[in-house]
C-alpha positions in Angstrom: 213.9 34.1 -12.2 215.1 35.4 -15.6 212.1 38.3 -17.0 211.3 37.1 -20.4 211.8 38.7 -23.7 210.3 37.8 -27.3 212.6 38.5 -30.4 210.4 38.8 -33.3 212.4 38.9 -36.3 212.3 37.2 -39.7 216.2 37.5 -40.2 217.3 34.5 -38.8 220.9 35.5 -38.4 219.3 38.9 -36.5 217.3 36.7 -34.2 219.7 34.3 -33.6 222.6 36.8 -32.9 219.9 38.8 -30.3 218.9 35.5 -28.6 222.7 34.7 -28.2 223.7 38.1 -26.8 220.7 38.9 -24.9 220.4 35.1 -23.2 222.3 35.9 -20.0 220.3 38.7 -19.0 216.7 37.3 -20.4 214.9 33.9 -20.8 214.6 34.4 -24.8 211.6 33.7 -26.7 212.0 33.8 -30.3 209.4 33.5 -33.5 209.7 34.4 -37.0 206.4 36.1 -37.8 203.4 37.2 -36.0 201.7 34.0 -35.7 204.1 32.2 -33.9 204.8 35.2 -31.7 201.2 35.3 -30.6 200.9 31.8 -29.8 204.3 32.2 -27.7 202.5 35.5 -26.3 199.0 34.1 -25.1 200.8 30.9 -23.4 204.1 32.3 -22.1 204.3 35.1 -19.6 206.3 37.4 -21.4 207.7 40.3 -20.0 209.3 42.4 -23.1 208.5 42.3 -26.7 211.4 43.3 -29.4 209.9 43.3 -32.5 210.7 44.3 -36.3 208.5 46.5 -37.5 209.0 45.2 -41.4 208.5 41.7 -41.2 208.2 39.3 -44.4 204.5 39.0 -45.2 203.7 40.6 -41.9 203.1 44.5 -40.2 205.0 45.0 -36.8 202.1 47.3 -36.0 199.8 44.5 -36.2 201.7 42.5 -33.9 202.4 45.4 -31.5 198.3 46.1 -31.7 197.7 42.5 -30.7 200.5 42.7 -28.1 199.3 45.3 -26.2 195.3 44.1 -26.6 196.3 41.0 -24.2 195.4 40.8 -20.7 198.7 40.9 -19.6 200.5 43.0 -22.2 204.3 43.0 -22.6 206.8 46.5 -22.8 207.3 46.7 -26.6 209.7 47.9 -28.2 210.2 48.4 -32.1 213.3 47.7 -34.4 213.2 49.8 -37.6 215.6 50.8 -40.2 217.1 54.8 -40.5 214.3 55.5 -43.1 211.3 54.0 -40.7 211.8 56.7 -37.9 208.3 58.1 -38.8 206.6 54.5 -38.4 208.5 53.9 -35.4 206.9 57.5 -33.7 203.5 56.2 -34.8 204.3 53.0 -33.3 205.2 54.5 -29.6 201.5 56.5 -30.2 200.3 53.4 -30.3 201.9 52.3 -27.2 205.1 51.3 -27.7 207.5 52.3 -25.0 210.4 52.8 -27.6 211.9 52.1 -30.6 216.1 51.4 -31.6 217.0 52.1 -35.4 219.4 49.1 -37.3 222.0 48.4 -37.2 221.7 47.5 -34.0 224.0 48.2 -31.3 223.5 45.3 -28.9 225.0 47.3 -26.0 222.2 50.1 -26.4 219.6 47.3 -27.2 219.7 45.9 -23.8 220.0 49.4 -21.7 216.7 50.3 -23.2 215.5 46.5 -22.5 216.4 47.3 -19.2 215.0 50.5 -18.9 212.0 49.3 -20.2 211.3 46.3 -17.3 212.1 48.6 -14.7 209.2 51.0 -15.7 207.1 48.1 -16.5 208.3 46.9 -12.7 207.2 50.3 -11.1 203.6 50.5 -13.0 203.0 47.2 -12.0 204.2 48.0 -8.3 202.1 51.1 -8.4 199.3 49.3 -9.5 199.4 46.2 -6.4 199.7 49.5 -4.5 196.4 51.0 -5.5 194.8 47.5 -5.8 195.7 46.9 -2.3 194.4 50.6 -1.1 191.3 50.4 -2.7 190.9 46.2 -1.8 188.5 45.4 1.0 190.2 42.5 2.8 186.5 40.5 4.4 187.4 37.9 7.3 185.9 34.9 4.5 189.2 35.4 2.9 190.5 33.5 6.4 189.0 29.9 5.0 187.4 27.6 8.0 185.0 26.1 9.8 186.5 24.3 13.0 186.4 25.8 15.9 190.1 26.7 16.4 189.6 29.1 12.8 186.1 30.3 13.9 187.8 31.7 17.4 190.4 33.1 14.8 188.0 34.9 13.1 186.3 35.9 16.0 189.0 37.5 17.6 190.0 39.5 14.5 186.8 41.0 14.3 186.8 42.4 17.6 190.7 43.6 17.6 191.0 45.2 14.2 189.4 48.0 14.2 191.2 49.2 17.5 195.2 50.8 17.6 195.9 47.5 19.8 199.3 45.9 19.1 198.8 42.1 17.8 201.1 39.0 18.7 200.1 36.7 16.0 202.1 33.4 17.3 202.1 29.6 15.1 203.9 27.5 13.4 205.5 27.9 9.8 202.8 27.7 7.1 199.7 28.4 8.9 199.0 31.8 7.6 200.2 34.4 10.4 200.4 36.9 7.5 197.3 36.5 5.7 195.7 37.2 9.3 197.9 40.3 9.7 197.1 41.6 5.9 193.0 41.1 7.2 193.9 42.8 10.5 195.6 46.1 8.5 192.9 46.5 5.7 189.5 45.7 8.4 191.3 48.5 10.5 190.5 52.2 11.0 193.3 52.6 8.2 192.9 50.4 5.7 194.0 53.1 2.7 197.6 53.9 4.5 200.6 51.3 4.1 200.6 48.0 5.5 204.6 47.8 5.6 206.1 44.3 6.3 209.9 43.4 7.5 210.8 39.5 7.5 213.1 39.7 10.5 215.2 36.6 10.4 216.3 37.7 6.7 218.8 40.0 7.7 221.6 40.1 9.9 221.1 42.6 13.0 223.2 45.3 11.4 220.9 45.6 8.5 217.6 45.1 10.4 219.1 48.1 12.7 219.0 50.4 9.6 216.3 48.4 7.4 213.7 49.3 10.4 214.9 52.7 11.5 216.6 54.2 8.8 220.2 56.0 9.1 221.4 59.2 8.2 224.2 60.0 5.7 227.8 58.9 7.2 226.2 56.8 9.7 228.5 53.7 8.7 230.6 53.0 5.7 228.1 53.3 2.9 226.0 55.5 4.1 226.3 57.8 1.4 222.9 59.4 2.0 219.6 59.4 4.3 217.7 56.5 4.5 213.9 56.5 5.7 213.5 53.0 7.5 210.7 50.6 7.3 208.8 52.0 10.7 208.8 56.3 9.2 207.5 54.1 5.9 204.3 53.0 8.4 203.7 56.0 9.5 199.8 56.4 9.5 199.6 52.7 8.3 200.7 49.4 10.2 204.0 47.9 10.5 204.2 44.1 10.0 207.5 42.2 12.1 207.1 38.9 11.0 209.4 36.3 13.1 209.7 39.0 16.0 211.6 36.0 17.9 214.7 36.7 15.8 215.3 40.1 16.6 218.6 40.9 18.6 218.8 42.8 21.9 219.9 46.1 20.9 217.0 46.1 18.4 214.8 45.2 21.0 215.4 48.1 23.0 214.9 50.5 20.2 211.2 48.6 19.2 210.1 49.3 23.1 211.1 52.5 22.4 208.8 53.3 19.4 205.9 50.9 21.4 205.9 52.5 24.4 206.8 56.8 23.5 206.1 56.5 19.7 209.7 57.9 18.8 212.2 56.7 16.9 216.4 57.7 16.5 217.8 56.9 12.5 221.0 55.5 12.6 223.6 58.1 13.3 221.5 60.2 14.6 219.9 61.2 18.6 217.3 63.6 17.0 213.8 61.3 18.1 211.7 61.2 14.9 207.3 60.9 15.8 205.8 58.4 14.4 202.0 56.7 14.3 202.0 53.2 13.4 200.1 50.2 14.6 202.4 47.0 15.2 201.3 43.7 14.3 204.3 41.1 15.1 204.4 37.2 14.7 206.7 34.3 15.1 206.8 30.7 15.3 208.1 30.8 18.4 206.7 30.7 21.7 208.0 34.1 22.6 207.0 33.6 26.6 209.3 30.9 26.9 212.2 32.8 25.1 211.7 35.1 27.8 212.0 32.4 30.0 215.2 31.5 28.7 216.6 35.2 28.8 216.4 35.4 24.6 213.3 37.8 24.7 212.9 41.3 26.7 210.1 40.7 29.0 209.0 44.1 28.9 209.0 44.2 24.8 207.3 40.9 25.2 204.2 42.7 27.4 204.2 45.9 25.3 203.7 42.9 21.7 201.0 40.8 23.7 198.3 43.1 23.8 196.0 40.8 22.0 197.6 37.2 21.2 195.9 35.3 17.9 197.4 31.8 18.2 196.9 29.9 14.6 195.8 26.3 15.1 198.3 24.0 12.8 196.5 22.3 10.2 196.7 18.8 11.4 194.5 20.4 14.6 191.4 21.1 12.0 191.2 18.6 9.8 187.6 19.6 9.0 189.0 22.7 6.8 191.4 21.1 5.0 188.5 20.1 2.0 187.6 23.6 1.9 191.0 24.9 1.5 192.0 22.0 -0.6 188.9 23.7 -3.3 189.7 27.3 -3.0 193.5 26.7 -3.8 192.0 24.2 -7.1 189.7 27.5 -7.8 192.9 29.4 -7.6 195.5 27.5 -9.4 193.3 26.7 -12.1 192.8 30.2 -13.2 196.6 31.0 -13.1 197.3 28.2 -15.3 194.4 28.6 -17.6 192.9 25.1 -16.6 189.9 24.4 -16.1 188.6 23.2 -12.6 188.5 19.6 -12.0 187.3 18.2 -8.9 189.5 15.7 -6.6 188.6 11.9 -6.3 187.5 10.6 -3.3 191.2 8.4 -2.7 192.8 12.2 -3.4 190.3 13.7 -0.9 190.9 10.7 1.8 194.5 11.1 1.4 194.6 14.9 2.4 192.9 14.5 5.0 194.6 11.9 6.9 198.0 13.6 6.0 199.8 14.7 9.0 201.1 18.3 6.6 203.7 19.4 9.2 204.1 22.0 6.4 200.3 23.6 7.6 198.4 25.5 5.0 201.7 26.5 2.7 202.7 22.7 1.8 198.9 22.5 1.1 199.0 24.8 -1.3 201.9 23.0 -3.0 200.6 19.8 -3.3 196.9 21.5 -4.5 198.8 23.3 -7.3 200.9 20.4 -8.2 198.0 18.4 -9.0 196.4 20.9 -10.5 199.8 21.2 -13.2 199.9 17.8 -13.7 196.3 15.9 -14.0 195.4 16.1 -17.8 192.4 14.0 -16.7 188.8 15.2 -15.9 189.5 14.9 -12.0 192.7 15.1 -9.8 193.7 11.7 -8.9 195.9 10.4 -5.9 198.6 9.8 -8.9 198.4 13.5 -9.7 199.5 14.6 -6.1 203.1 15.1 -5.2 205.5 12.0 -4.2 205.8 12.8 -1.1 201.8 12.2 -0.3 201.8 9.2 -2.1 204.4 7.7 -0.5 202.4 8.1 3.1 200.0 5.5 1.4 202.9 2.6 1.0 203.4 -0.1 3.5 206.1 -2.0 4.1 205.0 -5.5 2.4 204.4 -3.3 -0.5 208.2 -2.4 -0.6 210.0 -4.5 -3.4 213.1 -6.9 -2.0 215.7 -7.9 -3.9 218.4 -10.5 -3.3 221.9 -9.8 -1.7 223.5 -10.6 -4.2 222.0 -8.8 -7.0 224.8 -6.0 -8.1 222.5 -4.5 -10.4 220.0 -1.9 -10.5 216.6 -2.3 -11.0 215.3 -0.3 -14.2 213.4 2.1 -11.7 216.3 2.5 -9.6 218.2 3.9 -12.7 219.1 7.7 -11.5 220.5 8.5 -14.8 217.1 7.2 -16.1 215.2 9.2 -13.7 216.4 12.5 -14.0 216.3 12.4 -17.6 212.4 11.4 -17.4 212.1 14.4 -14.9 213.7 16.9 -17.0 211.9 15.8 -20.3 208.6 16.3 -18.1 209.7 19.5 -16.4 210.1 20.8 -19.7 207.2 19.5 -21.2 205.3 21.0 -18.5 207.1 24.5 -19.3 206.4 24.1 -22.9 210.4 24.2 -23.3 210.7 27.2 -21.0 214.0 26.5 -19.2 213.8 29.1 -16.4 210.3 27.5 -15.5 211.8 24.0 -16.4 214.7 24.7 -13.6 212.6 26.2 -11.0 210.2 22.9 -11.3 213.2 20.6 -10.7 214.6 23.0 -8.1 217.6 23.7 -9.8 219.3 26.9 -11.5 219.0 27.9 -15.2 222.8 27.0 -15.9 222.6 23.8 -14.0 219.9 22.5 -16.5 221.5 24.2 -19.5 224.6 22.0 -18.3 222.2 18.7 -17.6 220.8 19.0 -21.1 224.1 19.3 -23.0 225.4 16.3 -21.4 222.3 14.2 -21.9 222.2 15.4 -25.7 218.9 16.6 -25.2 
């Protein structure tokens, strides 16, 4: 996803010109004056504001005053003229994180825009970082009442605050890592770094180095030291999710740190100490990879300390309500809705869903609803296709004669995904990046589908 950037300019061959060389790199916002910028600023998330300090009938400094006054402010930065330097130093005392003189030179125009998002990156990183330190994770962020979630619950209690090693084992979607982020913050070191590796993302060459580090000239590339994920965990707890993935010669290595504590960079046989508590999951059954000769059964004993086993959701129906009304609490707040409650047809048709997707396609299909009901409740029409479609029978399917060569008007694809695109973007409020991740297609894609439907 493109970050976003707001030009805020009253010369329209100026804004025009910066929206044309800038949209490659950034989704490009653009407004006139400040009024129309601050309407584009408290409904768009909008990472970076470039904005005339001289604008016609209105004060860049009042804009950037606003800007910054928001919740969620942007990284401003100022255009002035040669003579404006002074108002531009003002400006950054103000908090403005820079300012570029005009002419413009586009090229240095989008290093500092550049610049700017990776500092506003790094603050923001720093400050989940601190969040997270300071955050006490309580077991009722774990949601249920049956009694496969209660055991859950149960058992994390009585395991996290040891040095135990976890096997957390279940299928896709049922929340292995939310357990594993309660383990690590209700444990004796909840301030230290809960680092996390997704195994099955990265080839065993780069999950060698990715977990242990390397030292320089250890391969082509290497052009300096590298401190892997597990010396990154040291004092904290190290997260392997998908453990089952994991190749042989990386197995070894893990045993190694499980069982001494030590670990060897790449490139290197000095042992390196380290103190971290392992917490490992997969959505395998990791005693039957053993079975099959896939798994180390020795790694396998040293993992299954204490085995949490996460019921699917289809095995406790009885929580799928409550989730179903924390994630309508949830997405209503991050899209500045209010909460509206779900029907009892919407209700009925959660729960006898089958969601081989577990908790995560819940979610989905919660936040979908909540995007698109501009009713007082959330209606079995306001849940995704893919629910409703569980309700239809087949005497409710349509037939049409053999001989019939044409199309029925709902059958019409052009038709179709020109409706679904003229709602994407009217969800989006014209954002294209948003548009294009809604329809699950690229940026350029769309920009291509909307030139050839003349939209």
């Amino acid at each position: 996803m493109l970050p976003t950037l707001l030009i805020v300019e009253d010369e329209r061959s100026t804004r025009e010109g910066l929206r044309s060389a800038l949209e490659e790199e950034f989704d490009v916002y653009t407004a006139a004056g400040n009024n129309e910028a601050l309407t584009i600023l408290k409904s768009e998330p909008i990472d970076l504001l470039l904005t005339d300090l001289r604008l016609a009938g209105d004060s860049g400094m009042d804009l950037l005053d606003a800007a910054l006054a928001l919740p969620q402010p942007p990284v401003a930065i100022m255009m002035t003229a040669y003579g404006s330097v002074d108002t531009a130093v003002e400006a950054m005392r103000r908090g403005a994180w820079h300012f570029v003189t005009k002419p413009l030179n586009l090229d240095e125009v989008e290093m500092l825009l550049k610049r700017a998002l990776r500092s506003k990156r790094l603050e923001s990183e720093n400050q989940q970082l601190t969040q997270q330190v300071r955050q006490s994770h309580k077991i009722e962020n774990l949601i249920g009442k049956s009694p496969a979630m209660v055991h859950v619950m149960d058992l994390i209690r009585q395991v996290a605050p040891t040095r135990a090693t976890i096997l957390i084992e279940g299928e896709s979607g049922t929340g292995k890592e939310v357990v594993a982020n309660t383990l690590h913050h209700l444990s004796g070191r909840p301030a230290a770094k809960l680092v996390t590796v997704h195994c099955a993302a990265l080839s065993p060459q780069l999950l060698e180095s990715e977990l242990f580090g390397h030292e320089k000239g250890a391969f082509t590339g290497a052009s300096q030291r590298r401190i892997g994920r597990v010396e990154q965990a040291d004092g904290g707890t190290l997260f392997l999710d998908e453990i089952g993935e994991i190749d042989a010669n990386t197995q070894v290595k893990l045993l190694r740190i499980l069982s001494e504590r030590t670990l060897e960079r790449v490139g290197s046989n000095t042992p390196v100490k380290v103190d971290v508590r392992v917490i490992a999951a997969t959505n395998k059954n990791l005693r039957q990879l053993v079975d099959e000769g896939k798994f180390r059964e020795d790694l396998y004993f040293r993992l299954n300390v204490v085995k949490i086993d996460m019921p699917p959701l289809r095995n406790r129906p009885e929580d799928i309500v409550l989730l179903a009304n924390r994630f309508l609490t949830e997405f209503a707040k991050e899209n500045n809705r209010p909460v509206k409650p779900l029907t009892d047809p919407s209700l009925q048709l959660l729960s006898s869903y089958p969601w081989p997707g577990n908790v995560r396609e819940l979610r989905t299909a919660i936040e979908h609803g909540v995007v698109m009901s501009n009713d007082p409740v959330i209606d079995v029409r306001h849940l995704p296709t893919f629910l409703r479609q569980t309700r239809t029978t087949p005497a409710s399917i349509p037939s049409f004669p053999q001989n019939t060569l044409a199309a029925p008007p709902e059958l019409n694809l052009h038709a179709l995904e020109t409706n679904a695109i003229q709602q994407a973007l009217a969800m989006s409020h014209g954002n294209r990046t948003q548009a294009a991740e809604l329809l699950g297609l690229s940026r350029r894609t769309l920009q291509r589908k909307l030139s050839e439907m003349g939209l």
